[in-house]
N, C-alpha and C positions, 0 to 999 in steps of 0.2 A: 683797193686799199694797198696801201704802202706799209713796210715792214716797218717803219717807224710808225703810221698811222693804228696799226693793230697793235704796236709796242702802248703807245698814246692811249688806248682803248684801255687796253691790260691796268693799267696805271692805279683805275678804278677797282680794282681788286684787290682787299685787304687781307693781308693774312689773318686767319683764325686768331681773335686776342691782341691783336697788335692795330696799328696805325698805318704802319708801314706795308707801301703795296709789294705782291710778287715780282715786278720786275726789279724795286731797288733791294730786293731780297737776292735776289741774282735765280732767282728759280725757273723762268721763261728761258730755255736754253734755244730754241726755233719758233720763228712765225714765218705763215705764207700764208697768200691770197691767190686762185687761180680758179678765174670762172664762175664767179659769187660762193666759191668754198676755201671758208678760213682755218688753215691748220697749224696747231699749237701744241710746241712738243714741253709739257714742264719736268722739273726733275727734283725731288722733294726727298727730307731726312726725314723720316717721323716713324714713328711705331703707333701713332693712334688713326685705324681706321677709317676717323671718321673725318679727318684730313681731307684726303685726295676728294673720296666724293663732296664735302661739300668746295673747294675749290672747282671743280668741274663742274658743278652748278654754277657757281659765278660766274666764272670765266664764258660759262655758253650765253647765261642773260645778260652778262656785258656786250659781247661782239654781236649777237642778234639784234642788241636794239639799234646798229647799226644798218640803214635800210637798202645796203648792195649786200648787205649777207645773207645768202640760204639756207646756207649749213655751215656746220659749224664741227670739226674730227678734232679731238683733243685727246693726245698719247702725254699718259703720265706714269716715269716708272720712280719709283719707292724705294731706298734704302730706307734700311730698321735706324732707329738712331741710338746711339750707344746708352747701353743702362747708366741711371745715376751712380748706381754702384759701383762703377767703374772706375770714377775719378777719387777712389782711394779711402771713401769715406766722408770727403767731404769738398766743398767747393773745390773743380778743377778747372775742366776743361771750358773753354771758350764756347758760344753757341756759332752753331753753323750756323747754314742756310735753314733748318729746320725749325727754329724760334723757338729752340732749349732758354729756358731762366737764363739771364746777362748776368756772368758772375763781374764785367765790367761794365761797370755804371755808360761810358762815352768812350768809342775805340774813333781813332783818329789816326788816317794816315798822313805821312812826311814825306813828298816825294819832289821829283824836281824836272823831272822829263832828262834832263842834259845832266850830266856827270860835271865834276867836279868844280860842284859850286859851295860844297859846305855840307850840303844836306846831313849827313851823318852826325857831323860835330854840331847842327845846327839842333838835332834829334836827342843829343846828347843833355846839352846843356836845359834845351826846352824840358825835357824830362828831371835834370836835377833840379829845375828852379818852379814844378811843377809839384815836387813830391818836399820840400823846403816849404810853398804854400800850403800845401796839405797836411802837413806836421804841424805848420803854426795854428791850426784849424781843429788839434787833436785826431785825424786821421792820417798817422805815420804809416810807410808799407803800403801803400794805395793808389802806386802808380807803376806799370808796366813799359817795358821796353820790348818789345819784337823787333829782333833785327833781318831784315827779311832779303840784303843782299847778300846773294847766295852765295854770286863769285868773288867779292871784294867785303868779307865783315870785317869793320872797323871801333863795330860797338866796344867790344873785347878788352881792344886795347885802351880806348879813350877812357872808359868806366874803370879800366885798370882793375880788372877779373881775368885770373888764370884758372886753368883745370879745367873739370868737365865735371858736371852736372849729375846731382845723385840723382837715384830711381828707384821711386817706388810699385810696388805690386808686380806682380810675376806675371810674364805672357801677354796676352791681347788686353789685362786690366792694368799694367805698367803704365807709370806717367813719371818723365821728365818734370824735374823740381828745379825753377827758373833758380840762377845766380841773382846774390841782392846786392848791392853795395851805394854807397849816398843816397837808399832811401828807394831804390828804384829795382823792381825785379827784371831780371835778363835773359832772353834767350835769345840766341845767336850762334849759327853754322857755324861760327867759329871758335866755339867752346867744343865740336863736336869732328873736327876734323883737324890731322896738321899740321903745323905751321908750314910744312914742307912741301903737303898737296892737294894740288889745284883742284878744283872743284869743276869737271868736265862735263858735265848735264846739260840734257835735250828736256826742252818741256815739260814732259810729263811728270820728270822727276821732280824738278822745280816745283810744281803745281802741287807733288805728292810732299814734298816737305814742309810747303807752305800750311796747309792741311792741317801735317802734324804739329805744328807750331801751336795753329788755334787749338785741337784739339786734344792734344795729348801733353799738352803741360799743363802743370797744377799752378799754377794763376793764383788759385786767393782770390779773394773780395777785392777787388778794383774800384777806384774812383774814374782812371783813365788808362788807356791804354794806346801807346803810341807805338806805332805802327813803319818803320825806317824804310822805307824802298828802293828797289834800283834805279839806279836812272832807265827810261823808252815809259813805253807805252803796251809791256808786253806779256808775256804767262804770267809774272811773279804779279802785277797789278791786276788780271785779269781774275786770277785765283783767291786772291786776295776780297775783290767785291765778292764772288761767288759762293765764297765759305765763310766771312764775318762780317755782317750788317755792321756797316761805318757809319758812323754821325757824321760826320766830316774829313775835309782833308786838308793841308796844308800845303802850298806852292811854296817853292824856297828856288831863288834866284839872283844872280846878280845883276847889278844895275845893264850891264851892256845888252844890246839886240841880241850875240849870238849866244845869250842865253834865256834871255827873255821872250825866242818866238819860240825857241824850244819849249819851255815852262808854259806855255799859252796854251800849248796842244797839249801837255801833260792834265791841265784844266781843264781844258774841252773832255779828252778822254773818262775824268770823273763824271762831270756834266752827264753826259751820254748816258753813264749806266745809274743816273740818281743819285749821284753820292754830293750831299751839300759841299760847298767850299765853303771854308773858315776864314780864309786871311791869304794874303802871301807875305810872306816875308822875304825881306833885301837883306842878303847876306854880305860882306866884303864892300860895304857902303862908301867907305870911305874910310882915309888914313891920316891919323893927327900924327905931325912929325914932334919930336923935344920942345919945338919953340910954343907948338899949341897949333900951328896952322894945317890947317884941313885942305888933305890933298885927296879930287877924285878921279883915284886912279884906275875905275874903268866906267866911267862916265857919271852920270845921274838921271834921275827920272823913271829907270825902267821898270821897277818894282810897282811903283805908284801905276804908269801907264798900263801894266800888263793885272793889274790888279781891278783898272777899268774896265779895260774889255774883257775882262772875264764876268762881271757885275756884282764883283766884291771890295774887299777895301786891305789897304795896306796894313800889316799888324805891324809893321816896325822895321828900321833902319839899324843892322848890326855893324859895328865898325869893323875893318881889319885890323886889326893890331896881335903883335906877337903872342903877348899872353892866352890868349883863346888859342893858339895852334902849341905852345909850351903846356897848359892842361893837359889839352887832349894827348899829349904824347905821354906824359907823365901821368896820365889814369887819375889826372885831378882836375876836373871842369871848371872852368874858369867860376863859376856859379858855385864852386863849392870851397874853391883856394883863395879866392876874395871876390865874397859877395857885393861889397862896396864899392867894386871897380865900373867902369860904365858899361862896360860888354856885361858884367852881372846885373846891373842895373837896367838895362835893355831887353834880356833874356828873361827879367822878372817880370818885365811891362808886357812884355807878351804871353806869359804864361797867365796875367793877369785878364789881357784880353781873351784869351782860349775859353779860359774858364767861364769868363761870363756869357759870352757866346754860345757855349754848350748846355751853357744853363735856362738861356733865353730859348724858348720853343721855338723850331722851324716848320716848317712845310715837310712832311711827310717824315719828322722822329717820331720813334716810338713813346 
């Protein structure tokens, strides 16, 4: 058997209570096959006992009822999962990998594989025209922002939030209390470090902040929580599946190839570890001059095409035009300084599509 073929196996293993299998849990840290012996190393948050052993009963009548397996060595090691009491008294922290209560209803990442196609402002506006729905709906306060580029936060400024973030509780029971502003709560490395220095991190540290993001900020009852990422394919994405069951993702691209085969592999990478795809969205689609004529200034097609062959569908054509780069500078979203402009009007149709698609069952949500 092949490490994807025991991945493929595993699949069939449902978390205790949930729907969703231990691999799109991100819990399956190793498999191997050597000699008709299958070994499977998982790595679980839980403080209930009765966890691990019944998943290593599963996990063994799964892979045995495959008929090249003899045996079957399954290494699981256990962290406690942090008491409820923790998060201050009341709704906090995010769930891990452990399938703690979802204080967010649909956590959604933004990502793009390639740099500098939008993604941020794209994360921005989706978010204010997200938590604008949900107010009209009588749920105001019910949409999250995690900004999770480490080296380059942009949220900060776009949202137009200065300062730094109160804290509550003392010691190992402290949690970070997101910034709110147009409707949407905030956290982002860039309320936390300053303007002046760089952020110099190897992995591990990345992976550790990522962590505390989900965990250790008080959140609040969520509708959505959208999720900003780096551009690649690497720790901050990786830690990201590992420590918050995502509903889905979003692809953000611009029409040309050498963005869109980057973006394709940023798709694959979710793919890979379970995580459904939502949509892509075409960012910088095209440019209407004064007179009304539409000029495409870096091609057409690639969103829709790169949207194919991933076996999803296009959520929507965002124009360039100035005013969505004048918000975001000015800390006022074009979705929130005029909603009747087309770029608002655009950013609502997708937040429109989000929605119903998170709403509509998939294959393997909780």
């Amino acid at each position: 058997m092949t490490s994807d073929e025991i991945k493929a196996q595993l699949q069939k293993v449902k978390y205790p209570g949930f729907s969703r299998d231990i691999v799109s849990f991100g819990l399956v840290r190793s498999v191997g096959f050597v000699d008709g012996t299958v070994k499977v190393a998982l790595a679980l948050t839980t403080s209930d006992p009765k966890i691990p052993l019944h998943l290593k009963a599963e996990v063994e009548n799964c892979l045995r009822a495959r008929p090249e397996v003899r045996e079957v060595i399954i290494d699981i090691s256990v962290q406690a999962a942090r008491p409820a009491g923790n998060s201050g008294g009341g709704p906090g922290n995010l769930p891990g990998s452990s399938g703690a209560p979802k204080t967010a209803r649909y956590s959604v990442a933004i990502a793009s594989g390639k740099g500098g196609v939008g993604k941020s402002t794209f994360a921005v506006n989706l978010a204010c025209a997200l938590a604008r729905l949900l107010t009209d709906q009588g749920r105001p306060g019910r949409v999250g922002l995690m900004d999770c580029d480490i080296y380059g936060p942009s949220v900060p400024l776009m949202m137009g939030l200065q300062g730094r973030p109160e804290v509550e509780g003392d010691g190992a029971a402290s949690m970070l209390v997101p910034m709110e502003r147009h409707g949407v709560k905030v956290m982002s490395m860039g309320f936390l470090v300053d303007d002046n220095t760089p952020v110099v991190w190897r992995g591990p540290m990345i992976m550790k902040t990522i962590q505390q993001f989900v965990q250790n900020v008080k959140w609040g009852e969520l509708d959505v929580l959208l999720v900003d990422l780096p551009p690649g394919t690497g720790d901050a994405q990786l830690s990201l599946v590992q420590t918050l069951p995502l509903d889905g993702a979003v692809i953000v691209t611009t029409p040309q190839p050498a963005a869109t085969n980057v973006a394709r592999k940023g798709g694959l990478m979710f793919q890979k570890v379970n995580v459904p795809l939502l949509g892509v969205a075409e960012n910088m689609s095209y440019f209407v001059d004064p007179a009304g004529h539409k000029h495409l200034l870096f091609g057409e097609g690639g969103g829709i095409i790169t949207a194919e062959k991933l076996g999803t569908s296009l959520l929507g054509q965002v124009p360039l035009i100035p005013e969505i780069r004048a918000g975001g500078d000015a800390g006022e979203p074009v979705v929130v300084s005029d909603p009747g402009s087309l770029a608002a009007r655009t950013f609502t149709e997708i937040a429109e599509t989000l929605l119903a698609r998170l709403v509509k069952p998939m294959p393997g949500r909780m």
